[in-house]
C-alpha positions as CSV (number, residue, x, y, z in Angstrom):
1,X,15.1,-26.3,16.7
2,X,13.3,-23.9,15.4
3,X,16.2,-21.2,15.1
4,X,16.6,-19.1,12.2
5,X,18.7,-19.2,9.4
6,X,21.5,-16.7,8.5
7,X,21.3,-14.9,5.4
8,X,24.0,-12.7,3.2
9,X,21.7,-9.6,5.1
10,X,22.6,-10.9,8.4
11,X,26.2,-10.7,7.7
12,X,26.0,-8.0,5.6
13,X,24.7,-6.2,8.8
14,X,27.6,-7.2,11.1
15,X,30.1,-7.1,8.7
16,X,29.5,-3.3,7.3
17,X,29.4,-4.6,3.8
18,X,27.1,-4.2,1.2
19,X,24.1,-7.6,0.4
20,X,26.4,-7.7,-3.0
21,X,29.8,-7.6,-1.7
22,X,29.3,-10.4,1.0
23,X,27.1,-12.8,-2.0
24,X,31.0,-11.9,-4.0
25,X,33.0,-13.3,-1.1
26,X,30.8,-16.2,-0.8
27,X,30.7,-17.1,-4.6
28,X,34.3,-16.3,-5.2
29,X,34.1,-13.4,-7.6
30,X,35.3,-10.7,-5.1
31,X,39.1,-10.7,-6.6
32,X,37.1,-10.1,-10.3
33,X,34.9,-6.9,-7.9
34,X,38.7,-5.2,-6.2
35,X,37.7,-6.2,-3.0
36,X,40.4,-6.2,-0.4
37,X,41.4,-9.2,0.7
38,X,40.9,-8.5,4.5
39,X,37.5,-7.4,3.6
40,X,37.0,-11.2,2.4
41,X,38.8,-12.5,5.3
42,X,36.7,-10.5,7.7
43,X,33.2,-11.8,6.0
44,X,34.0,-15.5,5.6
45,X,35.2,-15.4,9.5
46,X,31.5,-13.9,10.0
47,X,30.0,-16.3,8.1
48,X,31.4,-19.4,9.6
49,X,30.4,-17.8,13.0
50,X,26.6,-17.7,12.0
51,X,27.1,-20.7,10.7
52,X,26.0,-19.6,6.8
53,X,28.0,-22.1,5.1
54,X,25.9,-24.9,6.0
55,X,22.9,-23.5,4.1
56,X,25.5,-23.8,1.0
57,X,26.7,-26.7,-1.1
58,X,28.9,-29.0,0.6
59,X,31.8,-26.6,1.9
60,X,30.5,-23.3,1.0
61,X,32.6,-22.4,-1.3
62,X,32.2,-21.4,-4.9
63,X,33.4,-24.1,-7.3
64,X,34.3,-23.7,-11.1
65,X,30.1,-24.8,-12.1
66,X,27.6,-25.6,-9.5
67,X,25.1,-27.0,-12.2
68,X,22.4,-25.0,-10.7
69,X,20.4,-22.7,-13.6
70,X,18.6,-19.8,-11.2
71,X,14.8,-18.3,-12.3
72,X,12.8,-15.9,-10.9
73,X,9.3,-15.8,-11.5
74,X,6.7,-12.7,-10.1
75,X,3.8,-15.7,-9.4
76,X,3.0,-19.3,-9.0
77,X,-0.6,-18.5,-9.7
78,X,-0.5,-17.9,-13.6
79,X,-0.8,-20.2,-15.9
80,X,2.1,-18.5,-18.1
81,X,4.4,-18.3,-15.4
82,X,3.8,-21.7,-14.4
83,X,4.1,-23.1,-17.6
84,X,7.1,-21.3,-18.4
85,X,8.7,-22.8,-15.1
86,X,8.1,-26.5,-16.5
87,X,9.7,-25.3,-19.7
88,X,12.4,-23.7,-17.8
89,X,13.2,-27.1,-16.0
90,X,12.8,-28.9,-19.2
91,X,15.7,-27.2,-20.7
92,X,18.1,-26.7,-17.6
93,X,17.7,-30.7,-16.9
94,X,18.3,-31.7,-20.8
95,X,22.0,-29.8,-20.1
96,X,22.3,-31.7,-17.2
97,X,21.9,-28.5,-14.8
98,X,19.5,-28.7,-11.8
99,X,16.7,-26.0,-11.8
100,X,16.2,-23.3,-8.8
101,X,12.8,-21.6,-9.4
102,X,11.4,-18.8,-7.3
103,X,8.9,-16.1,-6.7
104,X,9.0,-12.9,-5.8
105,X,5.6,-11.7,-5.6
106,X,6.5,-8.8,-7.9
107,X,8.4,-7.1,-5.2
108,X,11.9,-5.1,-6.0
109,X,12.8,-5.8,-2.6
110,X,12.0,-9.6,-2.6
111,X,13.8,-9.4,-6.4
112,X,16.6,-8.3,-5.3
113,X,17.1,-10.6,-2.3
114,X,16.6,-13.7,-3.9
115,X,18.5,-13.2,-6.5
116,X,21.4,-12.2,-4.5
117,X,20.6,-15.6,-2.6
118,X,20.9,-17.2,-5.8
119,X,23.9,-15.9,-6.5
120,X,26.0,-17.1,-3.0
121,X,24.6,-20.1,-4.0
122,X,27.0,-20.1,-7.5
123,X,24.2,-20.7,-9.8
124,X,25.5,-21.0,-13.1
125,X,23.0,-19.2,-15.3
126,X,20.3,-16.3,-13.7
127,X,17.2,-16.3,-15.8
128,X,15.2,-12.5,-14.8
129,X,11.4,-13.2,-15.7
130,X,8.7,-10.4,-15.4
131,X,11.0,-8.5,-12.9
132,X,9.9,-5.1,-11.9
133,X,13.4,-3.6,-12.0
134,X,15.9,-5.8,-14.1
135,X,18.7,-3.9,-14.0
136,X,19.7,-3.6,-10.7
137,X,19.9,-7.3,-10.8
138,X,21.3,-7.6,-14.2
139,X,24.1,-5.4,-12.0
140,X,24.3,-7.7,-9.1
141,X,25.0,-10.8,-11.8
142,X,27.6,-8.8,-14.0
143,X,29.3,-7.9,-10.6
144,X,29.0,-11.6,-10.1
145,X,29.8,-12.5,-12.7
146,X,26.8,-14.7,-14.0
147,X,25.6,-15.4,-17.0
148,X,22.0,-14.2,-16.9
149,X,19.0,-12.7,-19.4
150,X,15.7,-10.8,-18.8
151,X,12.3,-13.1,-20.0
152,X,9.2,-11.4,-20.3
153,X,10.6,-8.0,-19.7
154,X,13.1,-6.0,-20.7
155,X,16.3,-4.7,-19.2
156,X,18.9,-2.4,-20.6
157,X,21.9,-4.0,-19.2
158,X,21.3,-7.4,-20.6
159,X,19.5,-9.6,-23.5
160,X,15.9,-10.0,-23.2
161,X,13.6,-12.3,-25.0
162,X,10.0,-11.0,-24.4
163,X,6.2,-11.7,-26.0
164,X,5.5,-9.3,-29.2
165,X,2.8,-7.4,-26.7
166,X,1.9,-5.0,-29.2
167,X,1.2,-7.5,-32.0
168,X,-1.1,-9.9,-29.9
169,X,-2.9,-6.5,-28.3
170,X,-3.3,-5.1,-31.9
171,X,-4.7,-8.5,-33.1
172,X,-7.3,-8.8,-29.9
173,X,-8.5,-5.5,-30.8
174,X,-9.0,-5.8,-34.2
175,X,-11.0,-8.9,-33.5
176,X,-13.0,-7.0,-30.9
177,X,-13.7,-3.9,-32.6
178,X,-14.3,-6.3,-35.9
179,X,-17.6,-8.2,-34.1
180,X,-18.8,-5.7,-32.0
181,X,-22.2,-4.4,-32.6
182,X,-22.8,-1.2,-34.9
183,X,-24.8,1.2,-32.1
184,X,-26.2,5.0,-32.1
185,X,-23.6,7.1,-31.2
186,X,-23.9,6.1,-27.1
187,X,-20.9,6.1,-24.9
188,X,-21.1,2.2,-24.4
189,X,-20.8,1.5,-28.1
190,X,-16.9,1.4,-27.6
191,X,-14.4,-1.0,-26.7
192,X,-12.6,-0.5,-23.0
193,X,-9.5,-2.3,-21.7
194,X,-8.8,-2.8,-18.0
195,X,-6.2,-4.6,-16.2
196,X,-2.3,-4.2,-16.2
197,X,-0.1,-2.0,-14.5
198,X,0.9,1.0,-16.5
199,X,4.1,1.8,-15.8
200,X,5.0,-1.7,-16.6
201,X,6.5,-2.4,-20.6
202,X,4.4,-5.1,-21.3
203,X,0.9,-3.2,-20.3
204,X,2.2,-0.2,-22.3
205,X,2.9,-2.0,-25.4
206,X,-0.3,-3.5,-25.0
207,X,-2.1,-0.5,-24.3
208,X,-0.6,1.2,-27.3
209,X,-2.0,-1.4,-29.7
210,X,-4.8,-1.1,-28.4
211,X,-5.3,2.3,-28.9
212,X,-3.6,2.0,-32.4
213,X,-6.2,-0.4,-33.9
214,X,-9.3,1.8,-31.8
215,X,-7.7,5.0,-33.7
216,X,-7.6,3.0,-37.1
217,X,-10.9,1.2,-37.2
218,X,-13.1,3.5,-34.8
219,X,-11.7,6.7,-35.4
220,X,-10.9,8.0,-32.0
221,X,-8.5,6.8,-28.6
222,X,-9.9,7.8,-25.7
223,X,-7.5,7.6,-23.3
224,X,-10.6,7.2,-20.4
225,X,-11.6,3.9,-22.1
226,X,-8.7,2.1,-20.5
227,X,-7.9,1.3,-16.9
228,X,-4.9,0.0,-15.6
229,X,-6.1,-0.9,-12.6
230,X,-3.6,-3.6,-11.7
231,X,-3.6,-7.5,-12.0
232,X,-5.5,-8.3,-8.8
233,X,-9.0,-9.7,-9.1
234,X,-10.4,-6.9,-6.6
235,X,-9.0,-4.5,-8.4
236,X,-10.1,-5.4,-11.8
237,X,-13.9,-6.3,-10.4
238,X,-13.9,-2.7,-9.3
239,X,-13.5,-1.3,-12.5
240,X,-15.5,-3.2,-14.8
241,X,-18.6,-2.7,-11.8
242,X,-17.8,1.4,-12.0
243,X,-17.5,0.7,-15.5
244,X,-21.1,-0.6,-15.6
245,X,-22.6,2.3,-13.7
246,X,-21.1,4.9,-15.6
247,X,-22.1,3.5,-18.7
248,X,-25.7,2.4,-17.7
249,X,-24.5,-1.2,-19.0
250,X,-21.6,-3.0,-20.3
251,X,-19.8,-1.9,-23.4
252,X,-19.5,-3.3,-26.8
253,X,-16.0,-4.6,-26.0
254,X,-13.9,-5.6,-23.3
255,X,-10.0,-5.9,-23.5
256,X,-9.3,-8.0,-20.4
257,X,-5.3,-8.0,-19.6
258,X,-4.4,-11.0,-18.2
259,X,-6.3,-14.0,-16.8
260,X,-6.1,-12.8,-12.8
261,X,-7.8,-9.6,-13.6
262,X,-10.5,-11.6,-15.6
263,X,-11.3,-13.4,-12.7
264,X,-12.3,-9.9,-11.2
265,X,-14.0,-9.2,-14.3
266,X,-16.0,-12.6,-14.2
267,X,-17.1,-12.4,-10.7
268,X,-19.2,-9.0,-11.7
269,X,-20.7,-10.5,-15.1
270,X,-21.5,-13.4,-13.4
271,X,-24.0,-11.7,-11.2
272,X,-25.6,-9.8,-14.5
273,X,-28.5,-11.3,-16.3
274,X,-27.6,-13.6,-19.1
275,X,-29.3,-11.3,-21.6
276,X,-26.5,-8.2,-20.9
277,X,-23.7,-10.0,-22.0
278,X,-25.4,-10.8,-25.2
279,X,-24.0,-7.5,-27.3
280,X,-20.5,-7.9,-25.2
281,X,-17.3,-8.7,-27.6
282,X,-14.8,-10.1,-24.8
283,X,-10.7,-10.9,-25.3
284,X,-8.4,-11.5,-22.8
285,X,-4.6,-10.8,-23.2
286,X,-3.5,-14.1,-22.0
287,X,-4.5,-17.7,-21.8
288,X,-6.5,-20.4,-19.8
289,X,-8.5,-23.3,-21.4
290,X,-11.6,-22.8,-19.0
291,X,-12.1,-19.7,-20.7
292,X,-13.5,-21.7,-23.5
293,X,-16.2,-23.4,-21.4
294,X,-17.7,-20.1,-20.1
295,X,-21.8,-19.5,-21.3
296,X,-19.6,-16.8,-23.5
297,X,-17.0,-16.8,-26.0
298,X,-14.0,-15.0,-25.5
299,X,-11.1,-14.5,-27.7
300,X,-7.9,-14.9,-26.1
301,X,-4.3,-14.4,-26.6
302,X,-1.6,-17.3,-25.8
303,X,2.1,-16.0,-25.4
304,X,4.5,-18.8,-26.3
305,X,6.2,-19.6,-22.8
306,X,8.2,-22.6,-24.3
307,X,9.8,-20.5,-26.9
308,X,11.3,-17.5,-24.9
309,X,12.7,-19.8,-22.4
310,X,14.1,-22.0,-25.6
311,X,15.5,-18.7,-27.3
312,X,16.5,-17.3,-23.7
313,X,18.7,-20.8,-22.9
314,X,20.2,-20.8,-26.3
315,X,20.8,-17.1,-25.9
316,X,22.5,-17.3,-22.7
317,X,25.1,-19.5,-23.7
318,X,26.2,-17.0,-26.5
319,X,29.7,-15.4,-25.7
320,X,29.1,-12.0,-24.6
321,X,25.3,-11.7,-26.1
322,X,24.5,-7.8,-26.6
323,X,21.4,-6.0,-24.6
324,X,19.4,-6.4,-27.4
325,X,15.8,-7.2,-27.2
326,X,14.3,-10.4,-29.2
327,X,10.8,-10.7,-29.8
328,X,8.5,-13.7,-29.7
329,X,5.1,-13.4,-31.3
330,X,2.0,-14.8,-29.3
331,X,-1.2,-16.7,-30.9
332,X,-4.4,-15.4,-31.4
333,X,-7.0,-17.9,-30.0
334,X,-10.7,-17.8,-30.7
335,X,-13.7,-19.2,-29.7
């Protein structure tokens, strides 16, 4: 009771071997990888010894189909991730395939050990969602020889079916820019976008519609008006209160990305008087229907969840898709 489980580390550990090469052996693919044959033997005999195969289905070996369709997910916790999770079982059960769904807290390190779990577990089909480094797993699943595609972003290694970011930021923009007030030349007359991580593909496709539609309609980018401070709610609180004391106020707009970081955002405004938020264009660059019930509008933008997991299943099943990238326009949702 109480006693741990083995994992592929623990007998990648004992066994010299690489996470990879031991999640081959145990799925059968290691003939397909040139791995010598003793070097199987050895790693089964290890694995029976801690006892690994029991935590696999029925004899631990790797059949012809499993009917298990693998996901990984970065959070619970968002609405779009979550409702791309019931989509995502939706279509594995309507092929008769039973869904594994997991997060990983939008750690490599956590990526790259489930999904090598996943993998000695002979899931069928890998679906990558919002990984932070798809192609080292897109590697581990080739080498496995599992079908698999990126959702949300993008890998080079394999298909991806992700959200047209730069259309829906370009459309939130325009909207904000388009209702915010005309003012006198002050530095809080502009429209500022926080949230997002920058080296990540969605946040920089976002952030360069952004600063498209800000060039087009307003003349100017400053690249000081946006803050990628991250998705955490702390994080994004911070920046909209430093915001407010730089600026002696709010500005005229507010490009909020994502609906964590706008719970950071909303903690500040909520502790304003209801008179400063009366000049304040808001749009958030995702989707929640209690935004609509706030004392405020606020425009928001809905990615379609149940279409890049459709597109990504019927994708999958392709012979021998290409790495190409297919994108899936968002909605524009206003108040």
């Amino acid at each position: 009771m109480g006693k741990k489980k083995a994992t592929i580390y623990d007998i990648a550990d004992r066994s010299g071997a690489s996470a990879s090469t031991v999640a081959s052996v145990l799925n059968g693919s290691w003939q397909d990888r040139r791995i010598a044959e003793r070097t199987a033997v050895r790693i089964r005999q290890i694995a029976s010894d801690l006892h690994y195969s029991r935590n696999l289905q029925a004899s631990g070996l790797r059949k012809a189909r499993s009917g298990l369709a693998g996901m990984i997910i970065p959070k619970h916790d968002n609405r779009f991730f979550s409702a791309m999770s019931e989509s995502f079982e939706t279509e594995a059960r309507s092929r008769g395939m039973c869904p594994l769904i997991v997060s990983t807290l939008r750690d490599p390190k956590e990526e790259r050990r489930i999904v090598a779990t996943l993998i000695s577990h002979n899931v069928d089909q890998m679906f990558i969602t919002g990984a932070t480094e798809p192609d080292p797993l897109s590697d581990m699943c080739a080498k496995a020889g599992i079908p698999h595609i990126n959702v949300d972003l993008p890998g080079t290694l394999a298909p991806s079916v992700i959200s047209d970011n730069y259309w829906g930021a370009s459309e939130l923009t325009r909207y904000i820019v388009e209702r915010m007030q005309d003012g006198a030349g002050r530095a809080r007359d502009a429209v500022h976008f926080i949230g997002g991580i920058g080296t990540d593909h969605n946040t920089r496709a976002r952030v360069q519609g952004f600063m498209d539609i800000c060039r087009a309609m307003l003349g100017s980018a400053d690249p000081g008006r946006v803050d990628t401070c991250g998705y955490a709610p702390e994080a994004a609180e911070a920046s909209v209160r430093a915001l407010y004391g730089r600026l002696g106020g709010l500005p005229a707009g507010l490009f909020i990305n994502s609906t964590i970081a706008f719970e950071g955002v909303f903690r500040f405004l909520r502790s304003l008087p209801h008179d400063a938020l009366s000049h304040v264009v808001i749009g958030c660059y995702d989707w929640d229907p209690f935004l609509s019930h706030l004392q405020f509008p606020v425009a928001m933008v809905r990615q379609n969840g149940e279409e890049l997991v459709a597109r990504a299943f019927y994708m999958i099943e392709e012979t021998a898709p290409a790495p190409t990238v297919t994108l899936v326009r968002p909605e524009l949702i206003l108040p």
